[in-house]
C-alpha positions as a printed Julia matrix, in Angstrom:
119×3 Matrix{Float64}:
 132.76  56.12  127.44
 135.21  55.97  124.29
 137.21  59.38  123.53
 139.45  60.0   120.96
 143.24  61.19  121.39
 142.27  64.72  122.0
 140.18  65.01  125.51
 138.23  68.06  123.5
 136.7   65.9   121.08
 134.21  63.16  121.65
 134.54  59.59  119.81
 131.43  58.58  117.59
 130.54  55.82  120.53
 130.34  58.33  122.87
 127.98  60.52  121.12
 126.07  57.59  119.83
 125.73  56.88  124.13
 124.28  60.77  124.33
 121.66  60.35  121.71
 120.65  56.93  123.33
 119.71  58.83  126.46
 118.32  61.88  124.85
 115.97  58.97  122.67
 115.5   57.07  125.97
 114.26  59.99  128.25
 112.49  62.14  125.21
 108.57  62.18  125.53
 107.12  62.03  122.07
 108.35  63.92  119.29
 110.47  66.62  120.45
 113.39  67.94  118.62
 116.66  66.84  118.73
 118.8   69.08  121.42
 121.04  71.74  119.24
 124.35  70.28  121.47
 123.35  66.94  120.49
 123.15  68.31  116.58
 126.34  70.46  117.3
 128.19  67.05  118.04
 127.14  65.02  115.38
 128.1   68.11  112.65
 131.51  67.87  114.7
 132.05  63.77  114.28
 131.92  64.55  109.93
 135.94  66.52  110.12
 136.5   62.33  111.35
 134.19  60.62  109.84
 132.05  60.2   106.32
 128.83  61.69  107.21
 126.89  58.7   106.11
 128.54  56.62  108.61
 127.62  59.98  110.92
 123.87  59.51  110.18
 123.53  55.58  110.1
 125.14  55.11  113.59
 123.34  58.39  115.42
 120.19  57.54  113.15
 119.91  60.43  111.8
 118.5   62.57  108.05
 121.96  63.47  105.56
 119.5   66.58  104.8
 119.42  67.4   108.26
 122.59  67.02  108.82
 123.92  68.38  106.47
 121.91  71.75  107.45
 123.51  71.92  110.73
 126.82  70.59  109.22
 126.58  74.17  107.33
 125.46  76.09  109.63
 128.54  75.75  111.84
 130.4   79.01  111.77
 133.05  78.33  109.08
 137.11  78.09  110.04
 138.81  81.39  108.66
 142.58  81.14  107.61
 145.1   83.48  107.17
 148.01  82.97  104.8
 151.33  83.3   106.14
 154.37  84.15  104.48
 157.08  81.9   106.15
 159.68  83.64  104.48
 159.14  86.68  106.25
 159.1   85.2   109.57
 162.19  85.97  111.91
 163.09  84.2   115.27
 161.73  84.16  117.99
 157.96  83.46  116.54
 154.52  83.18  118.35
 151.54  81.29  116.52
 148.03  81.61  118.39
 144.68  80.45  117.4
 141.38  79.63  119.56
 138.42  77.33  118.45
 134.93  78.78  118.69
 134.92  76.81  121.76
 137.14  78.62  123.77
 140.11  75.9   123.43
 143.18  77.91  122.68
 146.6   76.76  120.71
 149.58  78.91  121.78
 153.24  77.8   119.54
 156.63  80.05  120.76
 159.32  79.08  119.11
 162.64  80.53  118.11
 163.78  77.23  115.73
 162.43  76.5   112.43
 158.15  76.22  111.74
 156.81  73.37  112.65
 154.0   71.04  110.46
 151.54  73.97  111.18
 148.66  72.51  108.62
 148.86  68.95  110.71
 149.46  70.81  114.17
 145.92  73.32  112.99
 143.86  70.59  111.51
 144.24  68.31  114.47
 143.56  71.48  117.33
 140.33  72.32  115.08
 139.12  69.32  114.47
């Protein structure tokens, strides 16, 4: 099974692998599992979500429904120019998965270092 750099988030192979089973073992036409649905709204912060739905086979409209109703990522503006040393940064996905940063230098890329913890 294929992962991608961060061990929290699933490649598109390797959710294309879950559906496979879920199709395989499914008898007749029962719904598509909300974790399975929960994983391919998680693949479009990667990928385009027509690539999404052509390899997991799989309705934009639908997906796009449970692409919106993902609880949405709140921000919080900081003013860096108010910031003195030392400094503590913490955030936690809905997940659980948390990001701790202690530092007493200078901020680092915070927008890179968020988007790629919350993707």
């Amino acid at each position: 099974m294929k992962h991608t750099c961060s061990d929290h988030t699933p490649s598109l192979e390797s959710i294309q692998e879950q559906f496979e089973a879920w199709r395989a073992g499914k008898a007749g036409r029962e719904p598509i599992p909300d974790h399975l649905w929960a994983a391919a709204a998680r693949l479009c912060f990667d990928h385009p979500i027509t690539q999404v739905c052509r390899v997991l086979r799989l309705s934009f409209n639908e997906l796009k429904k449970h692409q919106s109703a993902r609880k949405a990522i709140r921000f919080t503006e900081l003013d860096f120019g108010a910031i003195a040393n030392p400094w503590q940064i913490d955030c936690q996905r809905t997940d659980g998965s948390r990001l701790r940063v202690t530092s007493a230098g200078p901020l680092p890329d915070l927008a890179g270092l968020l988007q790629d913890f919350l993707a």
